[in-house]
N, CA, C and O of each residue as an XYZ file, in Angstrom:
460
protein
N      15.217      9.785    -15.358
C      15.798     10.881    -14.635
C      17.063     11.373    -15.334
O      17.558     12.499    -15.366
N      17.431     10.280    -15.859
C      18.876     10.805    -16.406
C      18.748     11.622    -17.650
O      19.626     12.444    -17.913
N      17.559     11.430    -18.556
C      17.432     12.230    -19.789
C      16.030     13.017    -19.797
O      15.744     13.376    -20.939
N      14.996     13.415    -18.739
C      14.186     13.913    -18.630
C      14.473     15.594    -19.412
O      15.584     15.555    -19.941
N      14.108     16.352    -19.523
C      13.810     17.633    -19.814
C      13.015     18.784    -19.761
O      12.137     18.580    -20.598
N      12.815     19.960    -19.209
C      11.616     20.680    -18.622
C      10.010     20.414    -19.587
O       8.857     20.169    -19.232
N      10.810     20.657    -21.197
C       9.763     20.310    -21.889
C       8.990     18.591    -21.763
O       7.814     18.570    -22.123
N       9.414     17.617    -21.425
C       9.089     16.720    -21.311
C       8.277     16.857    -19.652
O       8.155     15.770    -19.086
N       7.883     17.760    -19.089
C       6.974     18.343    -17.948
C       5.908     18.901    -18.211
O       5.006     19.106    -17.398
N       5.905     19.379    -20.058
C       4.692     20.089    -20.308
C       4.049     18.773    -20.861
O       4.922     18.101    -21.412
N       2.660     18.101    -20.908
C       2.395     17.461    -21.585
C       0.218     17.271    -21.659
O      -0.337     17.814    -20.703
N      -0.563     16.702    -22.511
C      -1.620     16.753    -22.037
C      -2.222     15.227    -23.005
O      -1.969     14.879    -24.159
N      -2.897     14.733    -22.174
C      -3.572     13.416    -22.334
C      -5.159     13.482    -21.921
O      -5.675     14.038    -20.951
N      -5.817     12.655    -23.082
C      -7.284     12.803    -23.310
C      -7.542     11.514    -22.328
O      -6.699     10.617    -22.326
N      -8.608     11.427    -21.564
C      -8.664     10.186    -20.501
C     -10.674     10.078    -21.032
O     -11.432     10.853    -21.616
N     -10.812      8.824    -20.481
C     -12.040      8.549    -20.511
C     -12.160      7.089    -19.295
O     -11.641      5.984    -19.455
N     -13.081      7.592    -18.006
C     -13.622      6.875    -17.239
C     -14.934      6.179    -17.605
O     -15.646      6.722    -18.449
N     -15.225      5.307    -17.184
C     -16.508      4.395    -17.098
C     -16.978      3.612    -15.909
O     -16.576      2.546    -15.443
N     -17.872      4.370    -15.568
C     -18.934      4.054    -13.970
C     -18.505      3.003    -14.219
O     -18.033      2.574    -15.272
N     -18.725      2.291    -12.753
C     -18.564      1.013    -12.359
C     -20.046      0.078    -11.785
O     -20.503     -1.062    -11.703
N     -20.387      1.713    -11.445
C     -21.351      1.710    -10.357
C     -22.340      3.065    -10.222
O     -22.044      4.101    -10.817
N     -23.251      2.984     -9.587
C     -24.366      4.073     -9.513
C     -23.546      4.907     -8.397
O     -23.309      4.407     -7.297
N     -23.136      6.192     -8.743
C     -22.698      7.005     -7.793
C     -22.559      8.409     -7.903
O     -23.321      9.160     -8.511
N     -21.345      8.775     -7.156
C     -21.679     10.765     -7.460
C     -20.189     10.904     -7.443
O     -19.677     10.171     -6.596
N     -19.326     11.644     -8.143
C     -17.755     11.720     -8.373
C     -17.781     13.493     -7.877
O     -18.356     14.357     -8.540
N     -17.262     13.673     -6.988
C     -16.890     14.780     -6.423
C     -14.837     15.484     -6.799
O     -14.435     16.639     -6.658
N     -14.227     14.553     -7.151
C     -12.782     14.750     -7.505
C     -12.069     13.053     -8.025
O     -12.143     11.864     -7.714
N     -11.350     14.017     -9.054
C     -10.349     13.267     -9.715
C      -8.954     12.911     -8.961
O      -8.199     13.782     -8.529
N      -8.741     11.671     -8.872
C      -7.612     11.374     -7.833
C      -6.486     11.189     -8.800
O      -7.006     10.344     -9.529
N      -5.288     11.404     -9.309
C      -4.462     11.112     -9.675
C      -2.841     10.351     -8.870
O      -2.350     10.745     -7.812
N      -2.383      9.394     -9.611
C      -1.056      9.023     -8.872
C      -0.412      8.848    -10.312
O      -0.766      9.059    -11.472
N       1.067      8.199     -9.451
C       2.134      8.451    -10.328
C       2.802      6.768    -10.138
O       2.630      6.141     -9.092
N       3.628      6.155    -11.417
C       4.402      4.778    -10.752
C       6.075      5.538    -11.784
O       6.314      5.947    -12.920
N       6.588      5.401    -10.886
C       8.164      5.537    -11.577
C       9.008      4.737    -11.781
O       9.350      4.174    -10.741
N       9.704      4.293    -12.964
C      10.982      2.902    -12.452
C      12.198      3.664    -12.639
O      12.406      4.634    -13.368
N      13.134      2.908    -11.668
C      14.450      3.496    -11.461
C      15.351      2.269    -11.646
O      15.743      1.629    -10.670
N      15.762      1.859    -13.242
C      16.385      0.721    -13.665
C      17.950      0.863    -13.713
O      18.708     -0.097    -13.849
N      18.426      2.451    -13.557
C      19.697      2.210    -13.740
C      20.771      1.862    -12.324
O      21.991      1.950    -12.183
N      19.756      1.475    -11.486
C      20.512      1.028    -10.094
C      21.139      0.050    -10.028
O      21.651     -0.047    -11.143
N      21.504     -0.913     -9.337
C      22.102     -1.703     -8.776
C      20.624     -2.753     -8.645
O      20.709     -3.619     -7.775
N      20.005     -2.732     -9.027
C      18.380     -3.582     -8.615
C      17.338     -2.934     -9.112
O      17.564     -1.745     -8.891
N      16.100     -3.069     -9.779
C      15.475     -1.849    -10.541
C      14.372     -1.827     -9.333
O      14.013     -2.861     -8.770
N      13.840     -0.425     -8.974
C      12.988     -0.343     -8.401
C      11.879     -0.050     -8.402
O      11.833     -0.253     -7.189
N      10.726      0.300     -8.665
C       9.506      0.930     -9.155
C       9.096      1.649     -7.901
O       9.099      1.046     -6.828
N       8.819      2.642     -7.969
C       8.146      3.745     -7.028
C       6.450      4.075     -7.492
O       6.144      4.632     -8.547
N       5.797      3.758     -6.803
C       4.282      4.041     -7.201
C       3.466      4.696     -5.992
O       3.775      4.281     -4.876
N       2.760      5.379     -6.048
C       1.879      6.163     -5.303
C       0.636      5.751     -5.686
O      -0.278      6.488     -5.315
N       0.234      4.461     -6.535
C      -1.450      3.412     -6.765
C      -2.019      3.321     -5.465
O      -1.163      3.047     -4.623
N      -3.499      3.497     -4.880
C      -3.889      3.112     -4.170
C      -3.685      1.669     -3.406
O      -3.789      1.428     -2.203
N      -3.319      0.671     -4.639
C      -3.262     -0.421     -4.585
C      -1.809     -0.754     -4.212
O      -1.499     -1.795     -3.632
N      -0.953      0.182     -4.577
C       0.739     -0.255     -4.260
C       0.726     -0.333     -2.703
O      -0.215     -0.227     -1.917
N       2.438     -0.615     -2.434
C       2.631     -0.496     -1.334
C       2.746      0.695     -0.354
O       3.426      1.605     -0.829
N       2.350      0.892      0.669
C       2.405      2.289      1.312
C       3.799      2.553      1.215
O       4.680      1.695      1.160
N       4.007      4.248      1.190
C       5.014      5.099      1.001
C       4.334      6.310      1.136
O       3.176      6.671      0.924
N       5.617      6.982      1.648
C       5.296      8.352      2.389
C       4.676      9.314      1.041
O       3.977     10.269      1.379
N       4.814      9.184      0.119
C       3.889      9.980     -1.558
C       3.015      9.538     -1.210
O       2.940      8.593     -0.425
N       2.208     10.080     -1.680
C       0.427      9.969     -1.477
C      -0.103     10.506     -2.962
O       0.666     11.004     -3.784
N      -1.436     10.343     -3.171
C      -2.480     10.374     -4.101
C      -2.696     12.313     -4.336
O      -2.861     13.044     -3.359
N      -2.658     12.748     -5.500
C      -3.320     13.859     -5.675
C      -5.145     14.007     -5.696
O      -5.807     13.263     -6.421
N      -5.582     14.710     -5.102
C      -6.796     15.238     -5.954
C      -7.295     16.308     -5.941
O      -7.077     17.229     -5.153
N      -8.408     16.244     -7.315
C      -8.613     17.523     -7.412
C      -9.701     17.717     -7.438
O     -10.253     16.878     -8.150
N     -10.596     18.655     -6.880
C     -11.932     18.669     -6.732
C     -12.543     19.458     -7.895
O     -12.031     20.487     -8.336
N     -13.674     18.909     -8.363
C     -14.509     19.631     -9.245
C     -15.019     20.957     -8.668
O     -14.744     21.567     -7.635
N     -15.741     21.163     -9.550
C     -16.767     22.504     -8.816
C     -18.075     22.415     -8.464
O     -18.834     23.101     -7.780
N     -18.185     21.164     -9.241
C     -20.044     21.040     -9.418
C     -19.471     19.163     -9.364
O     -18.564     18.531     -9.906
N     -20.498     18.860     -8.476
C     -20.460     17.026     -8.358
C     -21.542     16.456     -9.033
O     -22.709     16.847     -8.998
N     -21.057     15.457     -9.685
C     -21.724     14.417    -11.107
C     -22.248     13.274    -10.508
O     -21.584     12.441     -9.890
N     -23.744     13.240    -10.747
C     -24.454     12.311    -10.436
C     -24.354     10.978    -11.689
O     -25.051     11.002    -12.704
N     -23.473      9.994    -11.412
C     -23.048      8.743    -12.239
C     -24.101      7.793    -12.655
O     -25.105      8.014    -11.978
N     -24.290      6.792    -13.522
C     -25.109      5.732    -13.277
C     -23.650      4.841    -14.076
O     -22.742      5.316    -14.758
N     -23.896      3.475    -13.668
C     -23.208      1.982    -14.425
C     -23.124      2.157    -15.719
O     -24.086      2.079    -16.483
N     -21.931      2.413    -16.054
C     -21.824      2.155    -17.522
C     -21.882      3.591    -18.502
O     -22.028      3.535    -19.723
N     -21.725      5.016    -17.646
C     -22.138      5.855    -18.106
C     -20.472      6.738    -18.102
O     -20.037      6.998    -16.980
N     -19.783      7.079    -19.076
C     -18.698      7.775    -19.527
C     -18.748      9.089    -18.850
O     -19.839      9.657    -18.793
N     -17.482      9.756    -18.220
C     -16.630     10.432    -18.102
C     -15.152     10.936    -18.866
O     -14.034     10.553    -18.523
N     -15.488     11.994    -20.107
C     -14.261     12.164    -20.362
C     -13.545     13.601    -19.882
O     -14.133     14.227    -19.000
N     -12.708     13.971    -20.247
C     -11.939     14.976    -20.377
C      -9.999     15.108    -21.287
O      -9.579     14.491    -22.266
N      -9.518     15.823    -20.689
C      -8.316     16.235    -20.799
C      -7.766     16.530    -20.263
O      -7.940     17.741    -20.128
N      -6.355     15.874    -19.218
C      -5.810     16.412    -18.295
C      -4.132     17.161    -18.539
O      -3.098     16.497    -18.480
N      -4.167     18.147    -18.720
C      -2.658     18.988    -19.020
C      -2.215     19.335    -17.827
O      -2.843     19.665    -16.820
N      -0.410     19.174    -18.134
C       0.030     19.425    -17.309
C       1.606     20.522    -17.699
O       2.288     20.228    -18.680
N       1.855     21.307    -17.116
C       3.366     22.003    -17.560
C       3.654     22.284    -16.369
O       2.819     22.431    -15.477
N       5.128     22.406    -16.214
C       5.747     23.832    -15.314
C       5.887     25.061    -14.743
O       6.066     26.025    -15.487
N       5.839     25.211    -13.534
C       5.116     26.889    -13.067
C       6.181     27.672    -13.785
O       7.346     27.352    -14.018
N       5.410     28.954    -14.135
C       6.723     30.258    -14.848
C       8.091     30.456    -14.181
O       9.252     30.633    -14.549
N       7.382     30.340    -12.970
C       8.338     31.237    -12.057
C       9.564     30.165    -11.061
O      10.630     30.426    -10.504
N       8.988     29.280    -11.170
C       9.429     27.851    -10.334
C       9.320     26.455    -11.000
O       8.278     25.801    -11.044
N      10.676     26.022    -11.581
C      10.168     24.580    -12.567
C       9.591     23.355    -11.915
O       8.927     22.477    -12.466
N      10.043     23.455    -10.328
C       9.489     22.463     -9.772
C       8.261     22.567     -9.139
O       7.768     21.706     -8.410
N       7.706     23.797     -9.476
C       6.123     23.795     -9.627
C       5.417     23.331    -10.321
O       5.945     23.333    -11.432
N       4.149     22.752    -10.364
C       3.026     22.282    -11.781
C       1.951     23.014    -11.539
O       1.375     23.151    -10.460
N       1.639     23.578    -12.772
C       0.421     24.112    -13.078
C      -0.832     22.493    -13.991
O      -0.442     21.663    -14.812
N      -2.049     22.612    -13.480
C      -2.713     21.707    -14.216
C      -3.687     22.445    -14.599
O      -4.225     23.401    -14.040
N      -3.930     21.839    -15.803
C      -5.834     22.020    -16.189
C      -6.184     20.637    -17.151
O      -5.736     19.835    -17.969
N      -7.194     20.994    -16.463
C      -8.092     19.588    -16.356
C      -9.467     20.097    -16.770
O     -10.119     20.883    -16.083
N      -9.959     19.477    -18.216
C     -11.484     19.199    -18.846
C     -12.208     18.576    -18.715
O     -12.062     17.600    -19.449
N     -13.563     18.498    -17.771
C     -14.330     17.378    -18.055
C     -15.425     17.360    -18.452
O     -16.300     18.138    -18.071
N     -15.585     16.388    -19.364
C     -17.201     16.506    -20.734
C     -18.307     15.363    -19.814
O     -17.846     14.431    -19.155
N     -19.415     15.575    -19.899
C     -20.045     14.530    -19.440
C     -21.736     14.944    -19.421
O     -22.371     15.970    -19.178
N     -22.064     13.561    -19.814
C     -23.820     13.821    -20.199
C     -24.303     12.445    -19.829
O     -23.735     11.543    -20.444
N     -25.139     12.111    -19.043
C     -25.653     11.250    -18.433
C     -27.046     11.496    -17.992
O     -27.399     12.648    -18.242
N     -27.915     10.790    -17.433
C     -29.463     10.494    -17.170
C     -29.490     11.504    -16.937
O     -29.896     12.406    -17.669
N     -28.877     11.635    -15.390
C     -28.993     13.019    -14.247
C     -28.293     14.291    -14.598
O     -28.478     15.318    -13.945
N     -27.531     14.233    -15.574
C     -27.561     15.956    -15.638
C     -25.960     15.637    -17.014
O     -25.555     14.544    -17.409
N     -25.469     16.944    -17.373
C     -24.516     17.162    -17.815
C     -23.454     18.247    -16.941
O     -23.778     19.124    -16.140
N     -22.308     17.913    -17.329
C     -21.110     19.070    -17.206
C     -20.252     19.248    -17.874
O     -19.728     18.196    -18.238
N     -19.717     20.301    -18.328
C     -18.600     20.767    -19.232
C     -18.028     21.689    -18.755
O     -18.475     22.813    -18.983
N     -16.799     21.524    -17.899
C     -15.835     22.343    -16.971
C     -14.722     22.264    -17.749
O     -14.414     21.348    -18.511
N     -13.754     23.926    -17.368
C     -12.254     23.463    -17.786
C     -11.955     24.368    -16.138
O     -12.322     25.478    -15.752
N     -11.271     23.467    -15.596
C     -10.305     24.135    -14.271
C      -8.852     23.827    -13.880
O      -8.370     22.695    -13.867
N      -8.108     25.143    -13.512
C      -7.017     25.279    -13.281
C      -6.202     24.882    -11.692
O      -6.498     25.595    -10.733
N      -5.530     24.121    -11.558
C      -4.664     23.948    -10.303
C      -3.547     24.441    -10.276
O      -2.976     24.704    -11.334
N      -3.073     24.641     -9.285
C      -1.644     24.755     -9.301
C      -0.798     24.316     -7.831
O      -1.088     24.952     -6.817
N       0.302     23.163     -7.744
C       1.172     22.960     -7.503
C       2.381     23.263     -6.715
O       3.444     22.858     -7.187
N       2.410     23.997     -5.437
C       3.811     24.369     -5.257
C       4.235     23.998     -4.294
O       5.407     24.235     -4.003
């Protein structure tokens, strides 16, 4: 927090999932874990399904078209993220996802936005 920067808000990362299980993925859930070390005690802030409850909650984002999965079968994409034009504490996202499996393929790019 103390040396963050707007540009350090624009950023984009290539992800790749792998079924677990035979299923159908309708949206991408995203969270966040933060540490806050320069306190008096360091704290970690996380919004993981798995963390402790706190009033932050989980993003998601829904596809357009839902992916029929099998075990062991890849999900990739690209998830970008920057700052709204008009409002820095807005986020704009876009999010790619590639995918070819038994039951079908998809190749989406879709836009969110944040405010």
């Amino acid at each position: 927090m103390y040396t963050v920067t707007i540009q350090d808000k624009t950023f984009s990362s290539k992800f790749e999932l792998t079924a677990k299980r035979d299923d159908y993925i309708h949206a991408l859930v995203v969270w966040f874990a933060v540490d806050f070390s320069k306190c008096h005690r360091n704290i970690r802030l996380s919004t993981s399904p798995e963390g402790e409850y706190t009033h932050w909650k989980q993003t998601v984002f829904y596809l357009d078209r839902y992916i029929a999965i099998r075990r062991g079968e890849k999900l990739s994409g690209t998830f970008s993220l920057s700052p709204g034009k008009q409002n820095i504490r807005d986020l704009d996202f876009d999010i790619t996802v590639d995918f070819e499996g038994e039951h079908g393929k998809l190749s989406s790019s879709q836009k969110f936005k944040m405010r």
